[in-house]
Rosetta silent file (secondary structure, phi, psi, omega in degrees, C-alpha in Angstrom):
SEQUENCE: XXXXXXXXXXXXXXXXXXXXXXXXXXXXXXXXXXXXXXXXXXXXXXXXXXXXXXXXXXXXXXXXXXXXXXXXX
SCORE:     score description
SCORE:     0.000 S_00000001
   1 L     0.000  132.239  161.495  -26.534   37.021   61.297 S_00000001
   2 L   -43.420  145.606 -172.488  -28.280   37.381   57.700 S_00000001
   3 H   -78.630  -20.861  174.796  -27.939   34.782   55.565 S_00000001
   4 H   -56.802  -37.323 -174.738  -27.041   37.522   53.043 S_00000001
   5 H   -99.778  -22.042  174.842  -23.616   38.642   54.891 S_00000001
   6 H   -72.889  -19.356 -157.157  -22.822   34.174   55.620 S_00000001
   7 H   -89.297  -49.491  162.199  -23.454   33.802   52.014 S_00000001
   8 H   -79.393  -13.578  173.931  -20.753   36.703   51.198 S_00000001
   9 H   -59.799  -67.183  168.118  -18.820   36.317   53.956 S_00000001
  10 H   -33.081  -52.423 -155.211  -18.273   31.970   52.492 S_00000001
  11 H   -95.784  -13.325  174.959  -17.701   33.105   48.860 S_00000001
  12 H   -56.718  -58.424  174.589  -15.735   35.996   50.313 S_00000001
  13 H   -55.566  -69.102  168.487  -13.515   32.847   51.779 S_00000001
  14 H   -28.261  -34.561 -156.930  -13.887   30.714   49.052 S_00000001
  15 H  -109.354  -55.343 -161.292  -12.524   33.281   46.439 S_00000001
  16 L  -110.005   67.011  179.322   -9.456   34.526   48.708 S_00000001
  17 L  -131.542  -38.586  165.673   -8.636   30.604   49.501 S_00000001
  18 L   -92.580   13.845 -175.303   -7.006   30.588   46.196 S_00000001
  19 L   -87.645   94.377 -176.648   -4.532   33.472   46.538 S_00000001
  20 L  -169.463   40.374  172.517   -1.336   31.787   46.364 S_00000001
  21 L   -36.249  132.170  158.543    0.079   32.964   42.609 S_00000001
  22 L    61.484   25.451  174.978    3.562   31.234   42.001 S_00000001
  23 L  -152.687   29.152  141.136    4.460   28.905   44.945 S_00000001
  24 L    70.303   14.930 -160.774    2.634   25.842   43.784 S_00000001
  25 L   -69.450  148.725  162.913    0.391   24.662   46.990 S_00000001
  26 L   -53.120 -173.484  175.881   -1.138   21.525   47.520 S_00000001
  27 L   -89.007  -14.668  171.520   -4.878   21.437   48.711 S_00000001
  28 L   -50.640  -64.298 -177.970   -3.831   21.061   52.234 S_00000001
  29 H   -44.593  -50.905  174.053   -1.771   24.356   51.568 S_00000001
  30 H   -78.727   -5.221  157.120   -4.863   25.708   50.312 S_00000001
  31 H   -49.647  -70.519 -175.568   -7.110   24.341   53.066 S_00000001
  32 H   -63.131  -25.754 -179.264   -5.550   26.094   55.728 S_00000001
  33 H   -95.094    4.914  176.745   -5.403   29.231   54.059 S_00000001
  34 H   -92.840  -44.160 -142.798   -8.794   28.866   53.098 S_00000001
  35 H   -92.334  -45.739  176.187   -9.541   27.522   56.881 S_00000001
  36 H   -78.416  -44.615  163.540   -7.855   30.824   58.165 S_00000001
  37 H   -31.747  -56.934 -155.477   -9.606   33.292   55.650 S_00000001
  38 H   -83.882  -64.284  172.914  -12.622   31.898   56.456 S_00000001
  39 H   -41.707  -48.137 -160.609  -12.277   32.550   60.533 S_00000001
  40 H   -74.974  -34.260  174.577  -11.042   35.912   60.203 S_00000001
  41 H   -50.083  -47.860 -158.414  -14.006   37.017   57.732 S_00000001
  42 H   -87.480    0.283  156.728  -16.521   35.506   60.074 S_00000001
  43 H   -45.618  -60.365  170.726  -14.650   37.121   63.182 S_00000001
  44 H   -71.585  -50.302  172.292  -15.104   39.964   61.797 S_00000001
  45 L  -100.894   18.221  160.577  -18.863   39.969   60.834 S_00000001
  46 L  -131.612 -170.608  175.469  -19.838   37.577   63.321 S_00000001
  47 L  -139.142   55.356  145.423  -20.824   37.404   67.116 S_00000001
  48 L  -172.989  146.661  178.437  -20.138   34.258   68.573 S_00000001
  49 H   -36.624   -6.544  172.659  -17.934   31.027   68.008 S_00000001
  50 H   -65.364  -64.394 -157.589  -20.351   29.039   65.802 S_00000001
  51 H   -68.765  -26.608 -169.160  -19.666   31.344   63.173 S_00000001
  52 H   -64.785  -52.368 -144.738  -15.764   31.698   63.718 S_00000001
  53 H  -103.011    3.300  156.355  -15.735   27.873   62.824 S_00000001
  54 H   -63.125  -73.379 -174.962  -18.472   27.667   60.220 S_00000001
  55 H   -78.931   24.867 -168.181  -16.215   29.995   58.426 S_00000001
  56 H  -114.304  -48.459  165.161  -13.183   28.582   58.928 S_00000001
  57 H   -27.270  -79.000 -175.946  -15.210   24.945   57.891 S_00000001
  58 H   -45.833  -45.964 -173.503  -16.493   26.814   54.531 S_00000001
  59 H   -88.337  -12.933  171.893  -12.938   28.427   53.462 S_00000001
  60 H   -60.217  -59.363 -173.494  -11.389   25.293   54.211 S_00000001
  61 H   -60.168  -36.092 -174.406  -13.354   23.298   51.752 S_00000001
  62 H   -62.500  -38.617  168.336  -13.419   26.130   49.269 S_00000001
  63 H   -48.379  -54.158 -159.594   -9.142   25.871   49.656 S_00000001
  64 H   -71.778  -26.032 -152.410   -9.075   22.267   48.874 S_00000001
  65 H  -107.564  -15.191 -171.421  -11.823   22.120   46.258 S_00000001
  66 H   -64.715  -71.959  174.863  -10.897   25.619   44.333 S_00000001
  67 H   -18.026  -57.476 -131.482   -8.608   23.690   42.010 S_00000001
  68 H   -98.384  -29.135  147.481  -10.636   21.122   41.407 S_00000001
  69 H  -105.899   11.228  148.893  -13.352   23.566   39.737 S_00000001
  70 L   101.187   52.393  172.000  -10.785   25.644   38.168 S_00000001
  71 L  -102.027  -42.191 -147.550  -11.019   29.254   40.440 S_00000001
  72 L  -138.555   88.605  179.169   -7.666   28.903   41.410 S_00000001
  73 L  -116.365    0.000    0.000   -4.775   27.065   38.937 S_00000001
């Protein structure tokens, strides 16, 4: 895979990690939904289990951490 489609596929995760307008989640809350984001993008644009869990790795952190630089308050 290009590093071009991991690099949008992560910020792809990373950006829709924070969608979770009016019901207050912790970073956990936003982990996992970062941690699932992040599989199904790389599911989709990848071809083998490395990748599924790279991007499930990458939207995870991007869930917990999006607060913390101010994408997602």
């Amino acid at each position: 895979m290009s590093y071009k489609l991991m690099f949008a596929a992560g910020l792809t995760a990373v950006l829709l990690a924070g969608c979770t307008q009016n019901i207050r989640p912790t970073d956990v809350d936003r982990a996992v939904i970062g941690a699932g984001t992040g599989y199904v993008v790389q599911k989709v644009a990848g071809k083998d289990n490395s990748d599924r869990l790279a991007g499930a790795a990458i939207g995870a952190a991007g869930g917990a951490l999006c607060d913390d630089v101010g994408l997602c308050q």
